[in-house]
C-alpha positions as CSV (number, residue, x, y, z in Angstrom):
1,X,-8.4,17.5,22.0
2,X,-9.9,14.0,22.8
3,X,-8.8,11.9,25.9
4,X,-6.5,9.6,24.2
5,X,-8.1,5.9,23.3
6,X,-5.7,2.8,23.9
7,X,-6.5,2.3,19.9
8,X,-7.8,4.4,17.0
9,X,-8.7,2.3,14.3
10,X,-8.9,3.9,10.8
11,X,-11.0,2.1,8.2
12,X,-11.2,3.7,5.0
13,X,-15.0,3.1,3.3
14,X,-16.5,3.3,-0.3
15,X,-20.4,2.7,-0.4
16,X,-19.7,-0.3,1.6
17,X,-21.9,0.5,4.7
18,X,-23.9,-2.8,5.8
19,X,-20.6,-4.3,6.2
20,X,-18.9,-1.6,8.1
21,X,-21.8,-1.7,10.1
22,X,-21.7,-6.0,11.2
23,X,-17.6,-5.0,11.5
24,X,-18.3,-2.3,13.9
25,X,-20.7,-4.9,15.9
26,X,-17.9,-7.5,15.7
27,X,-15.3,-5.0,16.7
28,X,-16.9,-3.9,19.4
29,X,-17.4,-7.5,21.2
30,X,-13.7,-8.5,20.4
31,X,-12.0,-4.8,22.1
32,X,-14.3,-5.1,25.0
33,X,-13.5,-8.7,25.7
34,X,-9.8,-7.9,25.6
35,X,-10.5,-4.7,27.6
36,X,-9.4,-1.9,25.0
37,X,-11.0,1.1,24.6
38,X,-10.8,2.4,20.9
39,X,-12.1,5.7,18.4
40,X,-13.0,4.6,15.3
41,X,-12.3,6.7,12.3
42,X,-14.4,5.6,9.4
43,X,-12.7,7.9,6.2
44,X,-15.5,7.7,3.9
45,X,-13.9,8.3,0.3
46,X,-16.6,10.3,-1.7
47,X,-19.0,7.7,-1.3
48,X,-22.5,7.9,-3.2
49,X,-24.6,6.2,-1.0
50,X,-25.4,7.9,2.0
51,X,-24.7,6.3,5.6
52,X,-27.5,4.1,6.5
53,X,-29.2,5.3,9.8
54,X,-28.6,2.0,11.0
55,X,-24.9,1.5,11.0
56,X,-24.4,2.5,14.5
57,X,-26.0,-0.1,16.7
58,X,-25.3,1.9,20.2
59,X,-25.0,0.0,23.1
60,X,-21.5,0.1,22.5
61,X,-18.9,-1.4,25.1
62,X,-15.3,-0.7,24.0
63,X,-15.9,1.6,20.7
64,X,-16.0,5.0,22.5
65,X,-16.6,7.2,19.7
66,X,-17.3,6.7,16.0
67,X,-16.9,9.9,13.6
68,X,-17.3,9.7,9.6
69,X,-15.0,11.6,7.5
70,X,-16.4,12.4,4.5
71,X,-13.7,13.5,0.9
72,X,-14.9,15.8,-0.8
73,X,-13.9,13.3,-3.8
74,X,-13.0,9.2,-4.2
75,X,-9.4,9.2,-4.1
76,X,-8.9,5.6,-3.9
77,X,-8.7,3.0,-1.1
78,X,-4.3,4.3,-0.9
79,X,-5.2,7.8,-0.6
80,X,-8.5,7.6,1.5
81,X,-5.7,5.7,4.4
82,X,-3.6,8.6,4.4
83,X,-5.9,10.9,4.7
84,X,-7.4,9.7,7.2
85,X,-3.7,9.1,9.4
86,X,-3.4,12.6,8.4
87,X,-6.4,14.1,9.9
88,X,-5.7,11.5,13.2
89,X,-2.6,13.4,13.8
90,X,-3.6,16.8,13.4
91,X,-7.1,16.3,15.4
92,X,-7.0,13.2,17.2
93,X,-5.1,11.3,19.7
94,X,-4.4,7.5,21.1
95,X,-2.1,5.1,22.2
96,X,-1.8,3.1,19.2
97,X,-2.9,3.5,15.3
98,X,-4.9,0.4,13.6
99,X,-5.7,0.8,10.1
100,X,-7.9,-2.0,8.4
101,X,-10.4,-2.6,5.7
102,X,-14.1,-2.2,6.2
103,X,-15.0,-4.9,4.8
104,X,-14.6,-7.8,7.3
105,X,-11.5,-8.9,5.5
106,X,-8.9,-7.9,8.3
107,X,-10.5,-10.4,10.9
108,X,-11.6,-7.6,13.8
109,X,-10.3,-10.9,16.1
110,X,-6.9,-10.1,15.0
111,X,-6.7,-6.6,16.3
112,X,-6.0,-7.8,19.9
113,X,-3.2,-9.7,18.6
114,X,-1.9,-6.6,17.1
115,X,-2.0,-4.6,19.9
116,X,-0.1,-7.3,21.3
117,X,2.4,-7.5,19.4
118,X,3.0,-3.9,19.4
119,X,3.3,-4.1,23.3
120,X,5.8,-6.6,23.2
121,X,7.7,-5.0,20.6
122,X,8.0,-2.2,22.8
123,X,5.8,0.3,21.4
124,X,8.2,1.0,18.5
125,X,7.4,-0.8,15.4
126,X,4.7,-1.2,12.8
127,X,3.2,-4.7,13.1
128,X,1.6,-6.0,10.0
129,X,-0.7,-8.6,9.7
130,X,1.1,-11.1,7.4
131,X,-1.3,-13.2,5.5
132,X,-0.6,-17.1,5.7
133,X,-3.5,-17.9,3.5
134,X,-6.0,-15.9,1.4
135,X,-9.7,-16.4,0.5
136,X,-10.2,-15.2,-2.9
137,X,-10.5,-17.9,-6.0
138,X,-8.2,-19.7,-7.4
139,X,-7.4,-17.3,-10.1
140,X,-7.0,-14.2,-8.5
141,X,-4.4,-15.8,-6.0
142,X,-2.7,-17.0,-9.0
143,X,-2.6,-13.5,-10.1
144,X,-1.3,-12.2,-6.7
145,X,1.4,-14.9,-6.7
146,X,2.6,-13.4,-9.9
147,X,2.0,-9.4,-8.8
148,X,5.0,-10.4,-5.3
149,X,7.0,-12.4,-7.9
150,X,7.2,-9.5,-10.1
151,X,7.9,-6.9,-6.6
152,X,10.2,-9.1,-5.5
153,X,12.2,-9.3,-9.0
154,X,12.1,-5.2,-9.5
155,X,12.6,-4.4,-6.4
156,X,14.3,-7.2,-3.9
157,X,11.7,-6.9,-1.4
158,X,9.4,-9.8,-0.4
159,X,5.3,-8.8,0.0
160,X,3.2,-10.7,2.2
161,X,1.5,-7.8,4.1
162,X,-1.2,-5.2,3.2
163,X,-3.0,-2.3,5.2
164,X,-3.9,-4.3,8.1
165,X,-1.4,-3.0,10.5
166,X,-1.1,-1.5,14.0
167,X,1.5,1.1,15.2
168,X,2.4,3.2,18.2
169,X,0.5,7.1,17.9
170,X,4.1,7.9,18.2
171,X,5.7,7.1,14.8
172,X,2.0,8.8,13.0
173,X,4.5,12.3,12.5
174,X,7.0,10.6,11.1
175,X,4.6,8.7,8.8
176,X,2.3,11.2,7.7
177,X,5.5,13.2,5.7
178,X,6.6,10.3,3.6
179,X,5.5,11.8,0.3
180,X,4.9,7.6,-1.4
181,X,2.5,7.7,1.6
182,X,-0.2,9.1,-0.6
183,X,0.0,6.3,-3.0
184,X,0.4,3.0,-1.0
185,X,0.3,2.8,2.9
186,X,2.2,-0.2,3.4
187,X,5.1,0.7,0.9
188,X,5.4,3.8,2.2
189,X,6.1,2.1,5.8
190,X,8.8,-0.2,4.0
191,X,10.2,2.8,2.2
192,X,9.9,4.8,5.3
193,X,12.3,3.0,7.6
194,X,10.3,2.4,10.4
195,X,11.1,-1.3,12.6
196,X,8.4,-3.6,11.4
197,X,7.0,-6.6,12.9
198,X,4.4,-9.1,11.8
199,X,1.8,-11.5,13.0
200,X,0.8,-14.8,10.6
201,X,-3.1,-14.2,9.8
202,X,-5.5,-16.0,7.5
203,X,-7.8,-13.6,5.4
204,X,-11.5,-13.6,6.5
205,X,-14.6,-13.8,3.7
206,X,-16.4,-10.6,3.7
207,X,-18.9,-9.5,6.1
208,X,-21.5,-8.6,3.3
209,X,-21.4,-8.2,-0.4
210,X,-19.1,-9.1,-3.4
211,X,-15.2,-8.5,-3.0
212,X,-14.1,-5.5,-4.8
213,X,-10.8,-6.3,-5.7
214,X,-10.8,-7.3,-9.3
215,X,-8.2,-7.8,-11.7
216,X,-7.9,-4.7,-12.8
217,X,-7.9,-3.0,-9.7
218,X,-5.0,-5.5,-8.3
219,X,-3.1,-4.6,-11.2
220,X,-3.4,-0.5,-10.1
221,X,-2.6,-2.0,-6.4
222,X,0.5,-3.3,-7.7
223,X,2.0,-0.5,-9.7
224,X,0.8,1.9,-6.9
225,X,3.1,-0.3,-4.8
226,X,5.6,-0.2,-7.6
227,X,5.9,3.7,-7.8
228,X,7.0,4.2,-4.0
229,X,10.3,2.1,-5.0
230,X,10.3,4.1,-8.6
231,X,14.1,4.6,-8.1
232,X,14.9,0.9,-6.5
233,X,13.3,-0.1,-10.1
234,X,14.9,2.2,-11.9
235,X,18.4,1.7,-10.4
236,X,18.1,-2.0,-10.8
237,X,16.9,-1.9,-14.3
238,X,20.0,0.2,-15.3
239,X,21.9,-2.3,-13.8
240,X,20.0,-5.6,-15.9
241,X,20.4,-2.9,-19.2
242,X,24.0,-2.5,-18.6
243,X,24.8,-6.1,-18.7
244,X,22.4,-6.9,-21.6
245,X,24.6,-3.7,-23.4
246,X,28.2,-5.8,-22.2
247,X,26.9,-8.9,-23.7
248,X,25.9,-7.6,-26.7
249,X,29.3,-5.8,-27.1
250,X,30.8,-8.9,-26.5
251,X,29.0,-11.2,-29.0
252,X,29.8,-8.0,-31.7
253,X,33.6,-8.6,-30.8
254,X,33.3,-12.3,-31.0
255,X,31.7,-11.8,-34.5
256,X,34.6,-9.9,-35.9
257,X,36.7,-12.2,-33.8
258,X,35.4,-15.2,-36.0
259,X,34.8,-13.2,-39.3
260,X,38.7,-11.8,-39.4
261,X,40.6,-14.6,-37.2
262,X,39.1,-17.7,-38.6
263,X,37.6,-19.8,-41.7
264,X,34.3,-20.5,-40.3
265,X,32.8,-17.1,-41.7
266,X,30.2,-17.6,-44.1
267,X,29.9,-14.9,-46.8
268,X,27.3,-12.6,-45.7
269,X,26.5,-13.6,-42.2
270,X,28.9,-11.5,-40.3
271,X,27.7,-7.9,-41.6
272,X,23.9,-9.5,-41.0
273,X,24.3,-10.3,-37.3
274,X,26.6,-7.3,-36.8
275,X,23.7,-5.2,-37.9
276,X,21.5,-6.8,-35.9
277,X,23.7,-6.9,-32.7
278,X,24.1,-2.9,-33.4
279,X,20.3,-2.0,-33.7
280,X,19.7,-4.2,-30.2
281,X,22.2,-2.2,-28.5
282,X,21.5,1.1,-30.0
283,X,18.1,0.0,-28.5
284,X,19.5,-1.0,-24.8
285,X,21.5,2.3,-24.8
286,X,18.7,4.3,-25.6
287,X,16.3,2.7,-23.1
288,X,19.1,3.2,-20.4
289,X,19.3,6.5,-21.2
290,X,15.4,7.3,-21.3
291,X,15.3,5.8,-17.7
292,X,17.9,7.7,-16.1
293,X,16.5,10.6,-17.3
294,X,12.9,9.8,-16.0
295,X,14.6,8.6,-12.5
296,X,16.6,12.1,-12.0
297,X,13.5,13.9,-13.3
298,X,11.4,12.4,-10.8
299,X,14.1,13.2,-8.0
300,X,14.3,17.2,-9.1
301,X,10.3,17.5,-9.1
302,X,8.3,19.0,-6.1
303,X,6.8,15.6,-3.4
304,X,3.2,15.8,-2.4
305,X,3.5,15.7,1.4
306,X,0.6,14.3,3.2
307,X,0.4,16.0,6.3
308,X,0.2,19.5,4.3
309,X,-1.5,18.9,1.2
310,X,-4.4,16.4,2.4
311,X,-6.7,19.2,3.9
312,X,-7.9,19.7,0.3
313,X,-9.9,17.0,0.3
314,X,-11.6,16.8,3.4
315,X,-15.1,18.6,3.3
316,X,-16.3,17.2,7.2
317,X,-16.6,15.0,9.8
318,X,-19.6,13.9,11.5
319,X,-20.6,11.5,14.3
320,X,-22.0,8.7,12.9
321,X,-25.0,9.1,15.3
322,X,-24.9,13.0,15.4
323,X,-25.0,16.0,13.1
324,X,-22.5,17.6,11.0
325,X,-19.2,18.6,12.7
326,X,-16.3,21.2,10.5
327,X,-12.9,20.0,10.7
């Protein structure tokens, strides 16, 4: 077992190289001007392009140690993160946990402030980098406006954070067996219990290259994020179907109410709505019923859990400036 590092930093990477390799540079300057020493864990999620030879500089100040983890398949930018916290707690050690994107996104200047953070917090929260503004167009912020309006509806919890995060080495056990772990990182924290704190940050452009994010791929982000509160939805979409089913009951009752009590029927009308009113809430009952089935369902099945079932899909890890090392 390593000496332990003040910071491991896992960044999880997908044929995304030249920019991991101007954020390791950038790293590197920031951590050794705020003295911290740091192992970098670079989870490479099935890439196919091979690691350039020149991603690691050398020369190196504050990043100690640099290993590649190579998947043995692309699981997905969710997945890649906790496999890689997985692997950190069963092989490696530190003081403190950073996980960020490769891309130059999480501003490596913000890391410090992080770490700070955490100190002052005591060593026993997350601390998330909460974004004040983003950097994408126009559109796609539109879209993201819409994806924490919709969260926030179906589930009653405000988003403003994503992976960039630091957290005390301590709370990785207790992380790494949250089963929604293995589909979104920062849900699973939220879902997990754990004290959080957060920083305000402002999104950096990318180091090199095109953002990846699309539309499409935001969409899979935000039902990824969706699924670790599958029962919070599901408990408050019985509720919103239960009321819909009292109101419909209601107007039924105030049709017969009106059709037998007064003179303002009009021949015709009152079997018409009735029937209509009837097929709605047969409708209502019936999606109730299909979604209390699929929430209980879900509860009675078998969780993946991380920490056991990620060895499957690691095949090695490397030095980035050495040979081939087994796990």
């Amino acid at each position: 077992m390593r000496e332990p590092r003040d910071v491991l930093i896992v960044i999880p990477v997908y044929n995304d190289w030249e920019a991991v390799s101007l954020l390791l540079v950038r790293l590197d300057a920031v951590l050794a001007q705020a003295d911290i020493s740091a192992d970098v864990l670079l989870v490479d999620d099935g890439s196919v392009e091979d690691v350039p030879g020149g991603t690691d500089t050398g020369g190196r100040r504050a990043l100690c140690r640099i290993d590649v983890l190579k998947l043995r398949r692309n699981l997905g930018h969710q997945r890649a993160i906790a496999t890689g916290l997985c692997y950190a707690h069963d092989h490696l050690q530190a003081r403190a946990v950073v996980v960020m994107d490769g891309d130059g996104e999480d501003a490596p200047e913000d890391v410090p402030r992080l770490i700070e953070k955490l100190r002052a917090s005591g060593a026993r929260a997350v601390v998330f980098a909460e974004r004040t503004r983003r950097s994408e167009n126009l559109t796609f912020r539109i879209g993201y406006a819409l994806y924490r309006w919709a969260h926030r509806l179906l589930t009653g919890i405000a988003v403003r954070v994503g992976n960039f995060s630091a957290f005390p080495y301590a709370l990785l056990p207790r992380l790494v067996t949250v089963s929604e772990l293995w589909n979104h990182y920062a849900a699973a924290v939220f879902k997990s219990g754990l004290p959080r704190e957060a920083i305000p940050t402002t999104r950096a452009a990318r180091l090199h290259g095109r953002p990846r994010m699309n539309y499409v791929a935001l969409l899979a982000h935000g039902l990824s994020a969706l699924s670790v509160h599958a029962e919070l939805v599901g408990v408050r979409l019985l509720a919103v179907t239960a009321l819909l089913a009292c109101a419909l009951v209601g107007l039924m009752v105030g049709v017969l109410v009106v059709r037998l009590a007064t003179p303002l029927a009009i021949p015709g009308w009152t079997s018409t709505l009735a029937a209509i009113l009837l097929v709605l809430l047969v409708q209502v009952a019936g999606f109730a019923g299909f979604l209390a089935f699929v929430v209980l369902h879900g509860r009675s099945q078998p969780g993946f859990i991380p920490i056991r079932d990620y060895v499957h899909f690691v095949d090695s890890l490397r030095p980035l400036a050495g040979g081939a090392k087994e796990p």
